[in-house]
N, C-alpha and C positions, 0 to 999 in steps of 0.2 A: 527455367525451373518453375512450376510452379507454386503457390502457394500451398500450406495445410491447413489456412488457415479456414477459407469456405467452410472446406471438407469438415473440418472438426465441428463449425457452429451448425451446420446442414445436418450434422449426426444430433447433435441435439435436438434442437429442431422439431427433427425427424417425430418424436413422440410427442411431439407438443403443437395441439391446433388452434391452441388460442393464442402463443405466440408467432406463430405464421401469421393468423389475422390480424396481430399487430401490425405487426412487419409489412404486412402485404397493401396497407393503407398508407406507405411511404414505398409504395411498389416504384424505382425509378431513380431513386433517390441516390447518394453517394455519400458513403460516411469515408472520412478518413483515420485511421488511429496513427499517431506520429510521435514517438518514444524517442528521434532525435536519427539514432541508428536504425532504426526498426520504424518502417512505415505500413501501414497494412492497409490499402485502399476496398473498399467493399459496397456493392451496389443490390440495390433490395429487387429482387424479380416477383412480378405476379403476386406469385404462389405462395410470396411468403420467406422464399427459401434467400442464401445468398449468393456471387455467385465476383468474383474477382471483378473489378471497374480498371477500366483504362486509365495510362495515364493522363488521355487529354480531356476527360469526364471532370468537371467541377465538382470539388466536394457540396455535398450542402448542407454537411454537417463534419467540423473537423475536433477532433478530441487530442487534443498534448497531455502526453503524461512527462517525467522525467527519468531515464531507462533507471535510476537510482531506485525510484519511488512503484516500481513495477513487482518488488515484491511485497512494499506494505499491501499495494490493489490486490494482488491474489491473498494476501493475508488478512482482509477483513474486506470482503467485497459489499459490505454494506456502507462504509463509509468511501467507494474507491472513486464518488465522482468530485469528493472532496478533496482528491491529486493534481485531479487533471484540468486544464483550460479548454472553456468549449466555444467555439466561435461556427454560428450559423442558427440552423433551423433548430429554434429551440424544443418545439414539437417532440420533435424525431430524436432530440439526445435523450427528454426526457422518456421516448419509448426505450430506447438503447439503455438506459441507465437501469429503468425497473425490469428489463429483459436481465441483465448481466448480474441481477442480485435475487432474482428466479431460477432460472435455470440453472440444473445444477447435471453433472455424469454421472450417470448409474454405473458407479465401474464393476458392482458384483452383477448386472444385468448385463452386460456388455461380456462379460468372462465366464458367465454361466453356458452362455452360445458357444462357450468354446472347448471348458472345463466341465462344464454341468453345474447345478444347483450348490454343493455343499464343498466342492472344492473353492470353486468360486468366494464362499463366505467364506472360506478360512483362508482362502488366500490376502483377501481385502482384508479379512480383522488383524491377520501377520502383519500385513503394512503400517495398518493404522496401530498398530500397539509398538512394531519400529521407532514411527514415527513418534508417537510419545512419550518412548525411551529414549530418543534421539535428542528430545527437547527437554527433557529432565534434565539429561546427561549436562546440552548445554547449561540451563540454566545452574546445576551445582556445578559447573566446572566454574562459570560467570561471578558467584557469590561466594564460593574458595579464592580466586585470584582476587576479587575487592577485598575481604579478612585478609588478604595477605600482604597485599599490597597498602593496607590501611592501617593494620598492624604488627605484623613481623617484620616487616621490610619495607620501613611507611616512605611510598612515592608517591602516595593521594591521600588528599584530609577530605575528611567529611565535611561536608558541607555549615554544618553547625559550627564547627571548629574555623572555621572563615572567616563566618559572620559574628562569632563571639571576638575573633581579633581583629577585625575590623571596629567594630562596637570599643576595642577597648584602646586602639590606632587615633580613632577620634576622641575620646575621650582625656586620654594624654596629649594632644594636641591642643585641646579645649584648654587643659588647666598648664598647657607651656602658654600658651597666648595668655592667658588672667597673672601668669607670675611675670610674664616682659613687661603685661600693663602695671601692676602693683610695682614692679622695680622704676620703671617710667614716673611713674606718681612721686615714688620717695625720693629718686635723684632730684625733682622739679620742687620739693619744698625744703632741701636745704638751702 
């Protein structure tokens, strides 16, 4: 089976000629991305583009992420080489890394070719306003079950409330140890 992977970054790519001339100046090269489960081997050709590497090809550049941590990467792709372990040519990951917080999918250009201009935009802004109905949704469903769980039906303390009984755990503690010593003192002077 092949991969999709190529194919997806080769579609990007595709409109962008100064990330080919990146690329293309680690023409040879082998990155590896390896998520544990998920290994994705990838070998830079010529042109720029990429194109699947062997397995007996050395990487000479390999990227660990942890498959956990795979959605905070797509979820703030400006911090995502802060996930991942990189062992090899440092060069090339730092071209990989300013590549992967560049590049971005045109999905209303991509569906325009297919839908036309104005479906296209409504179909991507239906997504995009889904999607941040989707995350509202979460987030008040997220801040109902803590109110609920903090106060109607308390199975979590806040925070504060911890550290005030802790603060007052030691405190009580403090003045049992000064009344053992004071009792200690007045048994020792009858």
């Amino acid at each position: 089976m092949r991969s999709p992977f190529p194919a997806a970054i080769n579609h990007l790519l595709a409109r962008e000629p100064w990330a080919r001339d990146k690329l293309a100046r680690h023409a040879g090269k082998v990155a590896v991305f390896d998520a544990g489960a998920i290994a994705v081997r990838l070998k830079i050709a010529a042109d720029g583009m990429v194109q699947a590497a062997a397995q007996d090809e050395g990487p000479s550049v390999t990227i660990r992420a942890r498959l956990s941590d795979l959605p905070l990467i797509a979820q703030n792709r400006e911090q995502a080489f802060s996930y991942v372990q990189i062992e090899g040519d440092a060069d090339f990951a730092n071209t990989i890394s300013q590549l992967t917080q560049s590049l971005r999918w045109e999905a209303e250009e991509d569906l325009a070719k297919l839908i036309g201009d104005v479906p296209a935009v409504r179909v991507v802004g239906g997504v995009k306003a889904a999607i941040g109905a989707a995350r509202a949704t979460q987030q008040k469903l997220a801040e109902n079950l803590a109110e609920y769980f903090l106060e109607e039906n308390p199975m979590l303390v806040r925070p504060r409330t911890v550290a005030d009984f802790s603060a007052e755990v030691n405190r009580l503690r403090d003045d049992v140890e000064r009344l053992a010593k004071r009792i200690e003192r007045m048994k020792g002077s009858r």
